[in-house]
N, C-alpha and C positions, 0 to 999 in steps of 0.2 A: 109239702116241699120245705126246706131248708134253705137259708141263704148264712153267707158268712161274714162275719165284720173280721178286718185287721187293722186293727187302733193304734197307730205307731205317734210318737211324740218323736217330731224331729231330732237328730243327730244333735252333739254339741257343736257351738255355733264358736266363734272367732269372736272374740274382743280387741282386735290386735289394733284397729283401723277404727278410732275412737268418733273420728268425722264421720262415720255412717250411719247411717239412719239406722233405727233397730228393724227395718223391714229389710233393711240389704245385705243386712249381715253374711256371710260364707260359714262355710262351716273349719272348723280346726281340723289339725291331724285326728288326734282323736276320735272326733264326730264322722272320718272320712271311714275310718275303721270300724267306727259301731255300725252302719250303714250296710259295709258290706255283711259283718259278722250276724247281722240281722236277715238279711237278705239268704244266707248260705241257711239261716236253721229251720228259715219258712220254705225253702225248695228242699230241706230234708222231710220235711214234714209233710209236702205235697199242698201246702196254703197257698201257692199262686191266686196273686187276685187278676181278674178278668176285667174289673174297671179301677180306676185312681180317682182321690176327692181328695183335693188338694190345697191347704193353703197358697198363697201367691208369693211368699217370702221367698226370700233367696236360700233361706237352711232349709226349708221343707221342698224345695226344688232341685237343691242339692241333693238332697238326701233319696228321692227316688231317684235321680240318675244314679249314687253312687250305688242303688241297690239293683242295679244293671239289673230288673228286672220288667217283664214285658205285659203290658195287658192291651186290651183291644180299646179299652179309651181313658184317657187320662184327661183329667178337668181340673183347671186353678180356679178356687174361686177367692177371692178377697173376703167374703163372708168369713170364711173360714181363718181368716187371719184373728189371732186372740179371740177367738167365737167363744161365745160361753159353751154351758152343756144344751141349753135352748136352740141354739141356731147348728149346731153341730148333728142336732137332731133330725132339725128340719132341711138342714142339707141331706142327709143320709135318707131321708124318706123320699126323694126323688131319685134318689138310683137307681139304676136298672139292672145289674149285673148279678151274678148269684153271688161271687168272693169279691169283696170290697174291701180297695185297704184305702182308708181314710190315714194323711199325715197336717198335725196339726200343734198345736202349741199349748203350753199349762198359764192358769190352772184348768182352762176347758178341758182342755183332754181328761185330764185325772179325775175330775169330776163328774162329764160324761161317762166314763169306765165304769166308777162306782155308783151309777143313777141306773146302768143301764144292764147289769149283770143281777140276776138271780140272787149268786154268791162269789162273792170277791174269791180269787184264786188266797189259799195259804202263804202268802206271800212276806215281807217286810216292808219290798218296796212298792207293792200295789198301789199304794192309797196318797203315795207324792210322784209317783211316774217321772222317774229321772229321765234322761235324754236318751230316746232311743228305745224307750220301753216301748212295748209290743205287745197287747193282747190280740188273742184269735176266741172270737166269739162265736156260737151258733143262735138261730133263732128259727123255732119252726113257724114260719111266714113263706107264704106266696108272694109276697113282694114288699117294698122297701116301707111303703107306703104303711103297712100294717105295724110296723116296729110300733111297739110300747116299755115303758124304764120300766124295770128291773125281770126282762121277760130271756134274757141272753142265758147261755152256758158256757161258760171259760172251757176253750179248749187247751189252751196253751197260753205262759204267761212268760217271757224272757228280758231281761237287761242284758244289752251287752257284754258286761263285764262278767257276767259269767258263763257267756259263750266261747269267753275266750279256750284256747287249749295252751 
């Protein structure tokens, strides 16, 4: 069996409102836009994930809303807020779902990516994961539980900005 990861680094976030915490942050115009343009390249591609693993920030909250897309369960967990590639790990091994899109924050995420893939996609920007970057991983496992680093295969690797048309 096969399960999928989609590894999204939150949207770009607002600096406009300097009094907020950096957990409250919103996201910008921008950020609103990469969101959905992320959102539109994984239902071309058929990546629907089935469960959400979520940070608890307000950009990584944002940013699945604005990716108006739908799964059967979505979870915030505050672990996940600046989780290293360790704890990012060990959230993702209790999962239960077959497509999983984990949204979370750098430099975990970027690090997680490159700990957890086989081979880094040909990329540029693989290995600093700007905002809103998107891997779709594969891993042949029966369950979440079995994931081991460097065992994934990059199916798909996007930054917004060049989803744009």
């Amino acid at each position: 069996m096969t399960r999928t990861l989609i590894l999204t680094r939150h949207a770009k976030s607002s600096w406009n409102d300097l009094r907020l915490a950096d957990h409250d942050r919103p996201l910008n115009k921008r950020g609103r836009r990469s969101a959905r343009l992320v959102a539109e390249w994984l239902r071309k591609n058929d990546w629907l994930p089935d469960e959400v693993l979520s940070s608890t920030s307000a950009r990584t909250r944002e940013t699945w809303d604005r990716m108006a897309l739908e799964a059967e369960k979505v979870c915030f967990h505050r672990a996940l807020y600046h989780a290293d590639a360790e704890d990012i790990l060990n959230e993702l091994s209790g999962a239960s779902g077959l497509r999983v899109l984990m949204l979370g924050h750098n430099p975990g995420t970027a690090i997680f990516a490159e700990q957890i893939v086989r081979q880094a996609p040909n990329h540029a920007r693989f290995h600093d994961y700007p905002t809103c970057a998107t891997t779709v991983i594969r891993f042949d496992i029966d369950t979440w539980a079995q994931i081991r680093w460097s065992s994934g295969t990059v199916l798909g690797f996007a930054i917004p900005r060049e989803l744009e048309e």
